[in-house]
N, C-alpha and C positions, 0 to 999 in steps of 0.2 A: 492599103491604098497604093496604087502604082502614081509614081513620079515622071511628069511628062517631061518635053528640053524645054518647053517655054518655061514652067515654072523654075528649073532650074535657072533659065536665065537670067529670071526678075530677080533674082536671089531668095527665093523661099527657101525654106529648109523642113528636110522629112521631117514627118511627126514622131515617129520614133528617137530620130538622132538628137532632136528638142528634149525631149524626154529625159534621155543621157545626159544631156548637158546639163539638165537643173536641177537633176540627184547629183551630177558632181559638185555644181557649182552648191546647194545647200547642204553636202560632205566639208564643200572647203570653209562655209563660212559656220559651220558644227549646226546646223538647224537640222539636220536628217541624226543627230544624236538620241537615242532614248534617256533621257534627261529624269534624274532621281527627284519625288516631291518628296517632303517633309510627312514622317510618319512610316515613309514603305520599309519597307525590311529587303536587303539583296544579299547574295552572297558576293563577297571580292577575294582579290588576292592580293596577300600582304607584299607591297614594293618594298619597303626600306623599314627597316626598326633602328631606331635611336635613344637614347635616354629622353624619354619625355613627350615621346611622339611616332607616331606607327603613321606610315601612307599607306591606302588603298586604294587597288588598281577595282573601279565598278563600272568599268564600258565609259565612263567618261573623256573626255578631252583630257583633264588634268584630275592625278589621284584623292580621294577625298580623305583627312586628315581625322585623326582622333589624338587627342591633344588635351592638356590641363586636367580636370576635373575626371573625364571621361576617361582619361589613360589613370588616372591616381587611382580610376574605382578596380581596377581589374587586379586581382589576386596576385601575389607577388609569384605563386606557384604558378600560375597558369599563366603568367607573364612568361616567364622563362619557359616553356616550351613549344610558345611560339616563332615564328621562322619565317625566312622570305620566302614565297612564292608558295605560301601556307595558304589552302580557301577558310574563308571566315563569313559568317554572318556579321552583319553593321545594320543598323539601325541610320536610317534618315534623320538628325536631326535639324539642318539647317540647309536648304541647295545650295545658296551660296550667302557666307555673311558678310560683312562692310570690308573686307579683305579682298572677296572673293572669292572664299574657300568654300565647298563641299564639307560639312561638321556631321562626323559619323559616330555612332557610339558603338562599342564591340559588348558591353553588360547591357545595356537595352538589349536590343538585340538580340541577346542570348535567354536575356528573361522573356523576350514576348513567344520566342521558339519554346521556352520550356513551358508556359503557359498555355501553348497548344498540346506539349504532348502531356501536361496531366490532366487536361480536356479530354484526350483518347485516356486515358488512364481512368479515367471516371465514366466514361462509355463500357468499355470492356469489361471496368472489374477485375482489371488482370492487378494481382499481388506483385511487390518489389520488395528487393533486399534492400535496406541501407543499414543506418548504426543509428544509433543515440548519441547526440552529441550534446542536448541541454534540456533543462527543466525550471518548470515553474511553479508557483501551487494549483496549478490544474490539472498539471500533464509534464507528457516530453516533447522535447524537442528532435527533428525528425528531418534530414534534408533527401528529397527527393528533385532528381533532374533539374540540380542546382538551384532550389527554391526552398526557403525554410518551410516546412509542415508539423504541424501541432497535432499531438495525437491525446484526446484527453482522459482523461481518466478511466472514465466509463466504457472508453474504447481499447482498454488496454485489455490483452487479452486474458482469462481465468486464472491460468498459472505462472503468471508475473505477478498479477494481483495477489496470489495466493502467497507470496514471493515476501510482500511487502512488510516493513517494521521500521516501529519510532511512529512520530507525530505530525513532525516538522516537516516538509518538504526536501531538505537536504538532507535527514533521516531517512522518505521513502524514497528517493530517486537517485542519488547522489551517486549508488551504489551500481544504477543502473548503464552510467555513463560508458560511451563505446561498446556497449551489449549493441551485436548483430538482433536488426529487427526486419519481418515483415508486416508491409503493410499494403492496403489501398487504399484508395483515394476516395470520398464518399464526399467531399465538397470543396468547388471548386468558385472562389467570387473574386475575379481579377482586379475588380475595381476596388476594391478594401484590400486588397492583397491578402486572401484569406483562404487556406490552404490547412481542410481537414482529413485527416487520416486516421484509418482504422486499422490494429491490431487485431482484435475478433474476426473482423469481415476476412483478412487472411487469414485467419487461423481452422483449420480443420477440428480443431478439439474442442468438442461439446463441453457443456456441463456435466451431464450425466457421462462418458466415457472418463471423463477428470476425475469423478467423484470412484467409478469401479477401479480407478487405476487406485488411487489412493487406501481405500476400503482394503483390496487385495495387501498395499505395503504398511498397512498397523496392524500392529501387534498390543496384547493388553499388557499393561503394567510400564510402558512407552510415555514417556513426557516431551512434547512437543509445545510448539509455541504456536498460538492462533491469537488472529483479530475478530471481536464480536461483533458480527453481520446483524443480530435484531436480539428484540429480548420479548418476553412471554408471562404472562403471568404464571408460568409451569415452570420456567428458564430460562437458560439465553443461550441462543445458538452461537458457535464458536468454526471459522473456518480455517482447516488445518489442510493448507497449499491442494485447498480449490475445493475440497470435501466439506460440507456441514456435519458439526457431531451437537450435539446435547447436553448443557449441562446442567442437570434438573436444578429444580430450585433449592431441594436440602444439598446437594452437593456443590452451593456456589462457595459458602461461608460456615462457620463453626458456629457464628453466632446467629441468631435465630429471626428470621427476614422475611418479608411479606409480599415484596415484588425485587426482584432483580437488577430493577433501576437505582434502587438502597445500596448497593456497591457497584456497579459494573455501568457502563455506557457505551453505542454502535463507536465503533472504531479503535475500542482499547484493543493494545495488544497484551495477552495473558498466557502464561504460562499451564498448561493443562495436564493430566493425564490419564489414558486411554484406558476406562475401563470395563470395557464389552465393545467387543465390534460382531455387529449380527450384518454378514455377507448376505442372507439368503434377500432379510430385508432391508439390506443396504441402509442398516441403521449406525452408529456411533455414539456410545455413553460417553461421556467424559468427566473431570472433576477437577472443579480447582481447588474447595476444602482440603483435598488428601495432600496436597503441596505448600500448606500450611501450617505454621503449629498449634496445633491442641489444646488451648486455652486451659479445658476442663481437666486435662493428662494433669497439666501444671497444678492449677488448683487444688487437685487431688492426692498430689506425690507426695502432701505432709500425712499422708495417712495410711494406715495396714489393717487388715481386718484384724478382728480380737483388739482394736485398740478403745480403750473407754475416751468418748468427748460430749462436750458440752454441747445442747441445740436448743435450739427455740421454735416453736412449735407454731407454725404459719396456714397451716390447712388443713379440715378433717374432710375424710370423706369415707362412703362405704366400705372402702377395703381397708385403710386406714389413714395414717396420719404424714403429713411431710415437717421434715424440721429442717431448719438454717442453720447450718454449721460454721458456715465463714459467708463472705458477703459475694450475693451470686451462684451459691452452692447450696443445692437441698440435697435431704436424703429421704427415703421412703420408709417408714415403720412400718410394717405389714400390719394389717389387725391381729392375724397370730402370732406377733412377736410385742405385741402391747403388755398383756397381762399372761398370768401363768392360769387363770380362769378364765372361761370360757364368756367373750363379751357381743354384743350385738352390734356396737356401732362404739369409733373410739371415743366419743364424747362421754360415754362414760368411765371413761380413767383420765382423759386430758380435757384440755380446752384451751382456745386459740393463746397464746400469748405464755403460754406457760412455757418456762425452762427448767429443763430435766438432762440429766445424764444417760448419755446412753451408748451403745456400742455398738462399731462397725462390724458386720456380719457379712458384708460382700459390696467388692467396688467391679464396676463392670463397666471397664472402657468402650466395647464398643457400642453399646447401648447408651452410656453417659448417665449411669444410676449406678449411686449409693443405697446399700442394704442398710437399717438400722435398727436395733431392739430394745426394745427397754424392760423384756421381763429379763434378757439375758446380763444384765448389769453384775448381777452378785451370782450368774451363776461358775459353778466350781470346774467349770470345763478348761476357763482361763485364769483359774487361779494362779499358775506357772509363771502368768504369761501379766499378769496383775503383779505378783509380787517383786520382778522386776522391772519393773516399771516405777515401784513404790523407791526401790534399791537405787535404779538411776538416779532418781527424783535427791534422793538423799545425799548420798556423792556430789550431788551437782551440788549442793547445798553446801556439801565439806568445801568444794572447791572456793565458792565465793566467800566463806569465813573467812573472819582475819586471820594470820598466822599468830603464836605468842609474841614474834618479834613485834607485831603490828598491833599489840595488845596495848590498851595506855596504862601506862605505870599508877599501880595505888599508893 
């Protein structure tokens, strides 16, 4: 718009030059300022550090202050390497309070930033390195872009799990502390402050490549330590750092059991050893009996074959007879080792409850049977081996008489 002389005269004034005047004049009295509400997040830049108090420079008239509680929260590490004319994130918490003051927080702030980026972190799927710094009975503890994350159990990944031993929580994890870990992010709920991470979802390593890596590094006759994953009425499976192996049900215990839950429970850990690994069909035997002792070995070491002993006679059956020797211990009489004639069933030489002598003929540990005879009693094959025996018997006899000194006087 063109400016004629009369209007100059009257004293109008251009519309532009008006214009100017009232962005300066609402410069001078700060209303042309973008002024911080409560809640926003800015970047500033640190003006002054003091014991107890940070200013920051955020486009306003006068710096907004972080002070008390809000400076107490900030790390003493990350305290100290901060600086003047450092850019920072601040949190809005007050525009201005009963002072005047602009009240900024530098941990808000820093939490609402980190809370957007493991929002992208839960978009993407992308894996991160951190460490292990704590545990609980669920899981570990996990800090990702300065925000505690919980990684639990179930998420940890095959061969950490496979990793694990004891009961207690300071048993399974304690051990894990500052072990580099990746993870991502699979839940993210800002309002509970709740922050879940996964171990597997990073992790590249299947179950099945865990188990052929494992398969390939056992050797038979190897004693290793595993936790039992499930049990079966055939067994109970035992994982050995990520692999499943098998350990049937005669091969749990010495002594003689019906299901598996009779000794064993999911999450013992037990001590195993490896005996058959079939690579083609990525199978695994194992045994925990053979890492025990022998109950029956014991039982049995008071005895030699060709020795004569006393039995009691507890079962007949077609082929022949069983006799109790000690308590717990049978032995097996063949029917051709009953009588020196020829008989059809043993009940006609024995019957239940009858005690007879009779002679060890064959002990066979791995089977866990005693041979017994009873026509071989007087025969002359061990007579050698009968008359000392008798000899012992005797001696031992002289040993426990009195001496003449210990004789009483007549």
């Amino acid at each position: 718009m063109e400016t004629n002389d009369a209007q100059l005269e009257q004293g109008a004034v251009p519309e532009n030059h008006a214009e100017n005047n009232m962005a300066s004049l609402l410069e001078q009295e700060g209303l042309g300022i973008d002024f911080p509400t409560a809640g926003e997040i800015r970047n500033g830049v640190i003006a002054s550090l003091t014991p107890g108090q940070i200013l920051v420079s955020v486009g306003t008239k006068s710096e907004g202050v972080i002070s008390g509680k809000e400076y107490e929260l900030i790390p003493e590490e990350e305290l100290a390497t901060l600086k003047v004319g450092q850019e920072i994130p601040v949190y809005v918490i007050n525009p201005e309070d009963q002072n005047g003051n602009l009240v900024l927080s530098y941990v808000r702030a820093r939490e609402e930033v980190s809370w957007k980026d493991v929002e992208a972190l839960k978009e993407s799927r992308e894996s991160i390195r951190s460490s292990i710094v704590g545990y609980n009975k669920g899981g570990l503890i996990v800090p990702v872009m300065g925000l505690r994350g919980f990684v639990p159990a179930s998420q940890i990944s095959l061969s950490r799990r496979a990793a694990l031993s004891g009961d207690t929580p300071d048993q399974m994890w304690s051990k894990m502390i500052g072990q580099e870990i990746y993870v991502c992010v699979i839940e993210v709920d800002r309002e509970r402050r709740r922050l879940i991470l996964s171990e597997r979802a990073a992790s590249t390593e299947t179950r099945e490549s865990l188990k052929e890596r494992v398969i390939d590094e056992l050797q038979e006759g190897e004693i290793r330590t595993g936790r039992v994953t499930s049990l079966a009425d055939f067994g109970a499976f035992v994982n050995i750092n990520g692999a499943d192996g098998l350990v049937h049900l005669s091969e749990i215990s010495w002594d003689r059991i019906q299901h598996p839950g009779e000794v064993l429970k999911v999450g013992q850990e037990v001590k195993v050893k490896v005996i058959s690994v079939d690579r083609e069909k990525k199978r695994i035997g194992l045994s925990i009996r053979q890492l025990l002792d022998d109950p029956w070995a014991q039982r049995v070491a008071a005895y030699q074959v060709g020795q004569l002993i006393e039995g009691k006679i507890t079962r007949l059956t077609k082929f022949g007879a069983f006799a109790r020797i000690q308590d717990d211990l049978e032995g097996l009489i063949h029917i051709s080792e009953i009588s020196e004639r020829r008989i059809e069933h043993p009940k006609e030489v024995l019957k239940e409850g009858d005690v007879v002598t009779l002679r060890v003929i064959k002990i066979d540990p791995e089977n866990h049977r005693v041979g017994l005879s009873l026509r071989r009693v007087e025969s002359m094959a061990y007579a050698d081996m009968d008359w000392m025996e008798i000899v012992e018997d005797l001696n031992e006899s002289d040993e426990d008489a009195p001496s003449e000194s210990e004789q009483p006087a007549e």
